[in-house]
C-alpha positions in Angstrom: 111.3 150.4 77.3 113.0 150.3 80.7 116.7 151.0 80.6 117.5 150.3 84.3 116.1 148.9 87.4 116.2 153.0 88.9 113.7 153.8 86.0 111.2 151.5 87.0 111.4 152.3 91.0 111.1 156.3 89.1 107.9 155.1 87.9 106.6 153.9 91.7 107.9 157.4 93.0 104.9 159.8 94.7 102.6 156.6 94.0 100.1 155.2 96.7 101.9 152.5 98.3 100.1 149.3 97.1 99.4 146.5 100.3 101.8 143.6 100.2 100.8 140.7 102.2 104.1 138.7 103.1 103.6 135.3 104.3 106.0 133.9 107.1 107.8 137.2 107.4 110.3 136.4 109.7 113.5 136.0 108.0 115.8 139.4 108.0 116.6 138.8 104.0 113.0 139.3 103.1 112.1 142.4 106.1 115.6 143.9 104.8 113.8 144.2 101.2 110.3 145.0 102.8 111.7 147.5 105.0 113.3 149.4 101.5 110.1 149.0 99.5 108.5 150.7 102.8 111.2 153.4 103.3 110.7 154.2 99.3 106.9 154.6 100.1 105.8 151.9 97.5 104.4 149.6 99.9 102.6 148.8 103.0 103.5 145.4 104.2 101.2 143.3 106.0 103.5 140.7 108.0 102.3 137.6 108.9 103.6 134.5 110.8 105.0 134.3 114.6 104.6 137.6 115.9 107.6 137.2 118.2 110.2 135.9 116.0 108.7 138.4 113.2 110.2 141.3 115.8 113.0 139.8 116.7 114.0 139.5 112.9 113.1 143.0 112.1 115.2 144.3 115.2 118.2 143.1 113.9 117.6 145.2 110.6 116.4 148.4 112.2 113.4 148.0 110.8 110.8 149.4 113.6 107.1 147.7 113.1 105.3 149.0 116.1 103.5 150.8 113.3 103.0 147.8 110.9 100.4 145.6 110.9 101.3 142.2 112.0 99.0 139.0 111.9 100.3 136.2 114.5 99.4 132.9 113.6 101.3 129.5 113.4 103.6 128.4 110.1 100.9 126.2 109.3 98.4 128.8 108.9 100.6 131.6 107.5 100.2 130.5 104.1 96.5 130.4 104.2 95.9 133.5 105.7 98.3 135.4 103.7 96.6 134.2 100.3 93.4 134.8 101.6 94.4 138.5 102.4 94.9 138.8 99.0 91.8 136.7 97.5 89.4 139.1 99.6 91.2 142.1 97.9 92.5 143.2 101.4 96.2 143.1 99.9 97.2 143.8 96.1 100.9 141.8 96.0 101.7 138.6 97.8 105.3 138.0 98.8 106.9 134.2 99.7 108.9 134.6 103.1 110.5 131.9 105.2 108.4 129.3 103.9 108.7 125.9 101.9 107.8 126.6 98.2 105.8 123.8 98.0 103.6 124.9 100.6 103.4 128.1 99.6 102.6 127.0 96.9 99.6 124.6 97.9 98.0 127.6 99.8 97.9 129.8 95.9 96.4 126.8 94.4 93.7 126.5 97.1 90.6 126.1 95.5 88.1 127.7 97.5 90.2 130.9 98.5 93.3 130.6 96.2 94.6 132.7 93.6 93.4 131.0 90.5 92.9 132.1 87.3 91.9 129.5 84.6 95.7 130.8 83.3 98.8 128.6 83.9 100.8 129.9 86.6 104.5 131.2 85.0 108.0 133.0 86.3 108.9 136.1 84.8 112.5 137.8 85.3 113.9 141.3 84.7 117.8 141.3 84.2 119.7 144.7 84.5 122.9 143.9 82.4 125.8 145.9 82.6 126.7 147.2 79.4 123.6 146.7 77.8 120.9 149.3 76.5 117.8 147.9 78.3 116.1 145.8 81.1 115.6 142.4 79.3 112.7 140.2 80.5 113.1 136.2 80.4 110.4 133.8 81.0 110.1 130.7 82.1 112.9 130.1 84.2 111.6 129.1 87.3 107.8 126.9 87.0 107.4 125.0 84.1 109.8 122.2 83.5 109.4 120.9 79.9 106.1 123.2 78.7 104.1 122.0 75.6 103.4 124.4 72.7 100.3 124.9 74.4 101.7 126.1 77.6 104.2 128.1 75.9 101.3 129.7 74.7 99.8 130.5 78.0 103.6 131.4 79.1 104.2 134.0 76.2 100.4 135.3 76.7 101.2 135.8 80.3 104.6 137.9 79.8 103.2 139.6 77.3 100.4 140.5 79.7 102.6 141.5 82.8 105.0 143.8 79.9 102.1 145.7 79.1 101.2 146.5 82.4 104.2 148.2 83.6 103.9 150.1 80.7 105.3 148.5 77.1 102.8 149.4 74.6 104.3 146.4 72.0 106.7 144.4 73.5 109.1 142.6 71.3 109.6 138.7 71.6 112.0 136.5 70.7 111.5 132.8 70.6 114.6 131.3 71.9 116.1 128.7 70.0 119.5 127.5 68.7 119.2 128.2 64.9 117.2 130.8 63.5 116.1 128.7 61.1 113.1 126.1 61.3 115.0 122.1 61.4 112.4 119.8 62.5 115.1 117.8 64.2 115.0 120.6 66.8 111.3 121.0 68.2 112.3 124.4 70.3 112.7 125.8 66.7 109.5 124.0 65.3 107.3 125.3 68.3 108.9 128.7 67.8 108.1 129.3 64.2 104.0 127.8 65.4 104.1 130.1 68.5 105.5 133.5 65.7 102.3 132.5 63.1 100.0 131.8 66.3 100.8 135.8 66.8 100.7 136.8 63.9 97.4 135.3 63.6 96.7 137.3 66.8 96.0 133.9 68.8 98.5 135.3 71.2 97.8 139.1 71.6 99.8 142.2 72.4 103.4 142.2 71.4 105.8 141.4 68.5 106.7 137.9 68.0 109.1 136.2 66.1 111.3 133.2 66.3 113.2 130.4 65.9 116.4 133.2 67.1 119.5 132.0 68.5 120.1 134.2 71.6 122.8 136.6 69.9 120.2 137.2 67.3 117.5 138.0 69.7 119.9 140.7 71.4 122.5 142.0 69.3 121.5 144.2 66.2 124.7 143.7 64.6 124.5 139.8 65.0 121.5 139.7 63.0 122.2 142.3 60.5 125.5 140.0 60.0 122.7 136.8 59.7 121.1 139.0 57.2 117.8 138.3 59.7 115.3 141.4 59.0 112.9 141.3 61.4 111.4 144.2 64.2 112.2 141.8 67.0 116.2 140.2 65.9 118.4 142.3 68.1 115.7 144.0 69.7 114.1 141.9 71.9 112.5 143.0 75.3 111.5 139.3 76.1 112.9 135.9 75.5 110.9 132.7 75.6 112.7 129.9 77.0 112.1 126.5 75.6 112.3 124.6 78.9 113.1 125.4 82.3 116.8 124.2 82.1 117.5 127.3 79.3 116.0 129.7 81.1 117.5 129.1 84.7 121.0 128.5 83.1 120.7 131.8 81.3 119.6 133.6 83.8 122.1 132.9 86.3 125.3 133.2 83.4 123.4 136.6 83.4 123.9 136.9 86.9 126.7 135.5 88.4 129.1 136.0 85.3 127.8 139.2 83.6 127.1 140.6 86.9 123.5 141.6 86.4 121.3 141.8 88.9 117.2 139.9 88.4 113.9 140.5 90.0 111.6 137.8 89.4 107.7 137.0 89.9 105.1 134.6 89.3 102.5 135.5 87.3 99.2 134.2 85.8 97.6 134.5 89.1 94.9 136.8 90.5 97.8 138.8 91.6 101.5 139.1 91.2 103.5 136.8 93.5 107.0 137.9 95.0 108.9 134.0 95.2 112.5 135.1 95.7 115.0 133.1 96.7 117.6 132.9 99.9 120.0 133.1 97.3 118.7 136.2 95.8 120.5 139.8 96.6 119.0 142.5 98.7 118.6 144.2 95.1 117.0 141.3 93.8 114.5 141.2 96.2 113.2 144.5 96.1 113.5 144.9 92.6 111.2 141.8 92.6 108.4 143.6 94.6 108.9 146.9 92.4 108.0 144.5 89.2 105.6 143.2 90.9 103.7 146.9 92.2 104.2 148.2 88.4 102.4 145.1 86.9 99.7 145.6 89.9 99.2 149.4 89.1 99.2 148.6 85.5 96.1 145.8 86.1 94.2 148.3 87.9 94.7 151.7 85.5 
């Protein structure tokens, strides 16, 4: 269990850096994060995208790349060539600069040299609270609008996969709802107590599972001792599964902007992790996000 984001970087430290291919690189938000991930050792970027404004960007940060490798190529093919980098195995993480989602986007899906699994593609974040005991991990907050119990499934299997790899033998899940008991009239609940049996049947593999939990049961100990819930997971949860996308970006920014907790966040289901950060995001944020997304890379190769 990770208490803060300064355990996991711990865990990168005297580490190989890994090869992080970033894909229209020339925006001084993302260099400022690549530039801290670089200075920390953890990785070694590959920048791609207009060579000239790519210098120009990284000059007004200090960051000197005569040393780093830089592919020049148009916005058009930035996308395509930064994916590919990573499809041929010539870079392990794959980082979303100044570039359209969408399009971004299109080049991961590519079918003859994207990033494709067979898995559904899902967000994972890591929240460091203040005032609470551990790093908690939400998912999915930032892909999958209105997922069915079947793609909850594939989200949870996912998560659970990426929490194993940076190093969380069991993980513990809660299934987020807003009763702990099971109402039909509430199908986040129904789905949750079908996705808890669906582990428990070891359909989905790797971690303890339970749910429906209303968030405070899912985190606070003494909230579910006071429910009289007995279960490993109530109060102890490392994960929470969203129902839709609206719960899990609304909870992840009250975690944010009003509990003052800082989030790294990345896309996973892929053939590698995927850094897709946001202009909004903090410096923090953003290299927190590639740190998650070297420790679930290190963990997929060990």
């Amino acid at each position: 269990m990770f208490k803060s984001f300064n355990e996991m970087l711990a865990k990168l430290e005297n580490l190989p850096p890994l090869r992080l291919s970033v894909v229209q690189a020339a925006d001084a938000a993302v260099l400022e994060a690549v530039k801290d991930a670089c200075e920390r050792g953890i990785v070694e970027p590959v920048l791609i995208g207009e060579k000239e404004k790519i210098q120009e960007e990284a000059s007004k940060i200090g960051f000197p790349i005569e040393n780093v490798q830089v592919i020049d190529c148009s916005p058009q093919e930035a996308p395509l060539v930064g994916v590919r980098l990573v499809h041929e195995n010539k870079a392990d993480v794959l980082m979303k600069g100044l570039i359209d989602t969408a399009a971004f986007m299109r080049a991961v899906l590519n079918p003859d040299f994207g990033l494709r699994t067979g898995m559904l593609l899902s967000h994972l974040a890591a929240f460091e609270i203040p005032n609470f005991n551990r790093i908690l991990f939400i998912t999915d907050g930032g892909i999958n609008i209105a997922p069915t119990l079947e793609e909850k499934a594939a989200i949870l299997q996912n998560a659970i996969n990426a929490l194993r790899a940076i190093g969380y033998s069991e993980p513990k899940v809660a299934l987020l709802s807003a009763v702990e008991t099971v109402s039909t009239k509430m199908q986040s609940a129904v789905d949750a107590a079908i996705l808890a049996k669906m582990a428990e049947r070891k359909q989905i593999k790797g971690a303890l599972v339970d749910g429906p939990l209303a968030l405070d049961n899912a985190v606070s100990e003494e909230a579910a001792a006071h429910k009289g819930i007995k279960s490993p997971v109530a109060g102890k949860a490392d994960l929470i599964l969203v129902p839709n996308i609206e719960t899990g970006n609304a909870l992840g920014k009250s975690l944010t902007f009003l509990a003052g907790g800082n989030m790294a966040g990345i896309v996973v289901g892929a053939k590698a992790p995927i850094v897709l950060s946001s202009r909004a995001d903090s410096p923090v944020s953003k290299l927190m996000s590639i740190v998650l997304a070297c420790l679930m890379k290190r963990g997929e190769k060990a």
